[in-house]
N, C-alpha and C positions, 0 to 999 in steps of 0.2 A: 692289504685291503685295496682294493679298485674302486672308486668312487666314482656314476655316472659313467654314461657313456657305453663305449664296446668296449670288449680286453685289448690289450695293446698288440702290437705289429702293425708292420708296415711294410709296402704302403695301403690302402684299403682301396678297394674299388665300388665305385657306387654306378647303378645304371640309370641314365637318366636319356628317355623319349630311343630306347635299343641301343643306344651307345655304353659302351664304358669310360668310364673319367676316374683318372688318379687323384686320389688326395695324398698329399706328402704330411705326415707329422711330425712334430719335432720333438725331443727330450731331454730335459736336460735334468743331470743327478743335481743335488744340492748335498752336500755334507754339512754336520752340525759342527759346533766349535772342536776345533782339533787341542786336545789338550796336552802340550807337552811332549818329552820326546816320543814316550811310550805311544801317542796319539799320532805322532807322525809314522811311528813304524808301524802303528795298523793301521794307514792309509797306504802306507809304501806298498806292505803285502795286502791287502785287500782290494785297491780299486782297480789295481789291475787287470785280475778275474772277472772284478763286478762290472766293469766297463765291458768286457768282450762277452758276461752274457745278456748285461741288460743294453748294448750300443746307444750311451748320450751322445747327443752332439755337443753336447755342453757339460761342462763340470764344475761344480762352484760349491767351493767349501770355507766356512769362517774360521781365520786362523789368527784372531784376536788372544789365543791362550798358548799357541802354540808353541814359546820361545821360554822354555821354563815354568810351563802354568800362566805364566803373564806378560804378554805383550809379544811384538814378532821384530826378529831380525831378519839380516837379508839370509841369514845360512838355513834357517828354517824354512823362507818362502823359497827360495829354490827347493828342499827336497821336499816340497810340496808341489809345485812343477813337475820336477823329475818323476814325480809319482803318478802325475797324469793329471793334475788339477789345473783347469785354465784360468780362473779369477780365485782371487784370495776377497771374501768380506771382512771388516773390522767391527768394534765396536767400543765399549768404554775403557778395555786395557789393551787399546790399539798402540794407545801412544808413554808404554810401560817400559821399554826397552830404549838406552841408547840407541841413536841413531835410526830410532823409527821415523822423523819427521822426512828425514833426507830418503829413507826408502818409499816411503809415501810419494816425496816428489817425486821420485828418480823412476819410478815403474807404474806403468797404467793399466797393470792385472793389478795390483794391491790397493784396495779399497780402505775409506774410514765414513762411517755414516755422511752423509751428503749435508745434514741438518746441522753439522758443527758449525759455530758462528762465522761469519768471513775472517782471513786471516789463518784460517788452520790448516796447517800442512797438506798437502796430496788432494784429489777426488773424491767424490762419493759415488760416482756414478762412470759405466763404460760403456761403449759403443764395440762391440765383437761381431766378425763374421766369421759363422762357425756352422758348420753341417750342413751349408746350401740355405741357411737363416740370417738373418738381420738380428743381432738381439741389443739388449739394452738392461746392463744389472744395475739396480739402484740400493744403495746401503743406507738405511735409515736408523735411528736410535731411537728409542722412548723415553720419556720422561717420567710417567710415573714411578715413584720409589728409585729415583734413578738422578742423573744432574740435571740440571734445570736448562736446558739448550733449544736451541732454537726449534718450529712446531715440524712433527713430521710430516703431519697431513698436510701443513702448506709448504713444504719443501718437494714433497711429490707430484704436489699441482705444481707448481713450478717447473721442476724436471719434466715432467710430460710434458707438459706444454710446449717447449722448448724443444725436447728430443723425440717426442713420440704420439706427431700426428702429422696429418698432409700422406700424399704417396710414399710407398714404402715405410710404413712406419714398422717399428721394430714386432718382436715379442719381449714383452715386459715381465722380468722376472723382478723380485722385491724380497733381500733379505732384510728382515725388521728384527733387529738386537732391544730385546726391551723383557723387562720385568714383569710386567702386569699383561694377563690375558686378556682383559677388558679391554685396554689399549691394543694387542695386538690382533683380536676380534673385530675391533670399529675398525683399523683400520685396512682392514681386508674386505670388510661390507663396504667402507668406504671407495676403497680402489675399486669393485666389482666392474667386470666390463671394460677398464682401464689397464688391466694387468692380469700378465697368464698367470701369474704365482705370486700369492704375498703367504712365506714361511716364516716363521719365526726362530731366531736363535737365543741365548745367552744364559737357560737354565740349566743348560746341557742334559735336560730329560727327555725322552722323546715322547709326544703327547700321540693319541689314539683319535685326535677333532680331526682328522682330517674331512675334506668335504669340497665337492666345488659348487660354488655360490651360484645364484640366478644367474647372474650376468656372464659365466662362464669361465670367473677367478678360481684360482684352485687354492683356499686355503688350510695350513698347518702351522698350528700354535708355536712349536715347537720341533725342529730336526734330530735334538738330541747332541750326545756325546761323541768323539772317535778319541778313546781315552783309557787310561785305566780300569778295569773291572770291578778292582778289588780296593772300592774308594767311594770317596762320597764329593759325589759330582765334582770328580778328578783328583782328589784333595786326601790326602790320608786319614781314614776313616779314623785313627785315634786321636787325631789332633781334634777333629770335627765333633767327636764324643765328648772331648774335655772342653771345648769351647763352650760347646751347649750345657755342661755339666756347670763349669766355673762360673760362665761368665766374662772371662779372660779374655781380652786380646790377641791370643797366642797365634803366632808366625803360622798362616797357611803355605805348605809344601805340596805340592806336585807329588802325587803316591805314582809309584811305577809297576811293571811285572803287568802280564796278561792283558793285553786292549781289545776291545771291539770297535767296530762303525755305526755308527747310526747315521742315514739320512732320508731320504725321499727323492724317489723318478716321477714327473711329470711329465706327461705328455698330451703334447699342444697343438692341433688344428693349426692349419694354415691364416685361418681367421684371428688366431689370436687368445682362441675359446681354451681352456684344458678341457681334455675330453677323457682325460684318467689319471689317478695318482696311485703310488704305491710305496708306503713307507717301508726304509732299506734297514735291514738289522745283520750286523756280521758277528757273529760272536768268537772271543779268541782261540774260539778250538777252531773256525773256519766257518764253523755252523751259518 
């Protein structure tokens, strides 16, 4: 789906008073949470293709689930690197694993929502130059149905404010880890004009809203999955049966075997506007 705008390529030429004048625009993929190993190898084998046919300058995938189904260590955020991704987002099972607090400090690609209270390990937000671009990725969380943590909407004022105005101000991408599409709808009407992209992760479904707002924001609910196929949003579909069936507590597992990708390419005007989007689906035959 292409939303607004022209179809994508670059660079475009516009004529303006018998001249021609280049516009450059920028792109960057987003990947949805990475689940698990099975989720890492179909990132290994997929973005590599997906990179040389769609050329981001940017790549940013949440790898909040990535270290067993929950939480990231340092050996999975390298063969997410390795795989071509330049920023890691987090979110509520960021901080699931040993030794996540120290890889949060110790690396400033590995993101944890910005809006965690003061005191909490690592970032929420990075400053990349990447593709001939200025960017600026901000990791947020939600609260509805979710932990009760500090507001996102004012944590994003905040962060703009601070990183992303005066000359040279970035392009502003915004992954929003949150439950509630209500919440991650406001706060994308919210951001409009403020931000090239506010996506959404953390249900690992990938949603069909995508749209870019008045102001020039490119909003999507949801990125989706790069995870198992053969499961229930990541999780082994019989455990998931018998949960809903019992009632039970029973131990969620990381299902393996067959993964796809899901995410979304964005591409962003000079201005700052998105001027197309295009949700990414890789399926594990390759499709």
């Amino acid at each position: 789906m292409t939303t607004a705008g022209r179809p994508s390529g670059r660079p475009v030429l516009y004529g303006v008073k018998g001249w021609l004048q280049m516009a450059r625009t920028y792109r960057v993929l987003m990947l949805g949470d990475v689940v698990g190993d099975s989720g890492i190898r179909a990132v290994a084998a997929g973005l590599p293709e997906l990179a040389r046919g769609l050329a981001p300058d940017l790549v940013v995938a949440n790898g909040e689930n990535a270290a067993g189904g929950f939480g990231l260590t340092r050996e999975a955020a390298d063969a997410l690197f390795a795989a071509g991704v330049d920023l890691l987002t987090g979110g509520n099972h960021t901080w699931e694993k040993k030794g996540s607090a120290e890889l949060l400090d110790a690396d400033p690609r590995v993101l944890r929502p910005a809006n965690y209270p003061p005191g909490a390990a690592g970032r929420g937000w990075a400053r990349i130059e990447k593709g001939g671009a200025s960017w600026l990725v901000l990791n947020l969380q939600g609260r509805e149905w979710m932990k009760a943590i500090d507001c996102p909407f004012r944590c994003a004022d905040a962060v703009l404010a601070a990183e992303a105005t005066g000359p040279g101000r970035p392009l502003v991408v915004v992954d929003f880890h949150a439950e509630s599409f209500q919440e991650k709808e406001a706060l994308g009407l919210y951001l409009d004009g403020r931000a090239s992209v506010v996506a959404g992760t953390h249900t690992h479904v990938q949603t069909m809203d995508g749209r870019v707002l008045p102001g020039g924001t490119a909003y999507l609910g949801d990125l989706g999955m790069c995870g198992p196929e053969d499961s229930v949003i990541g999780v082994k579909a019989d455990i998931c049966v018998r949960r809903n069936l019992t009632q039970m507590p029973l131990k969620m597992e990381t299902s393996e075997g067959p993964s796809g990708l899901r995410g979304a390419l964005f591409e962003i005007g000079e201005d700052g506007r998105c001027l197309a989007l295009r949700p990414v689906r890789v399926d594990a035959s390759g499709a």
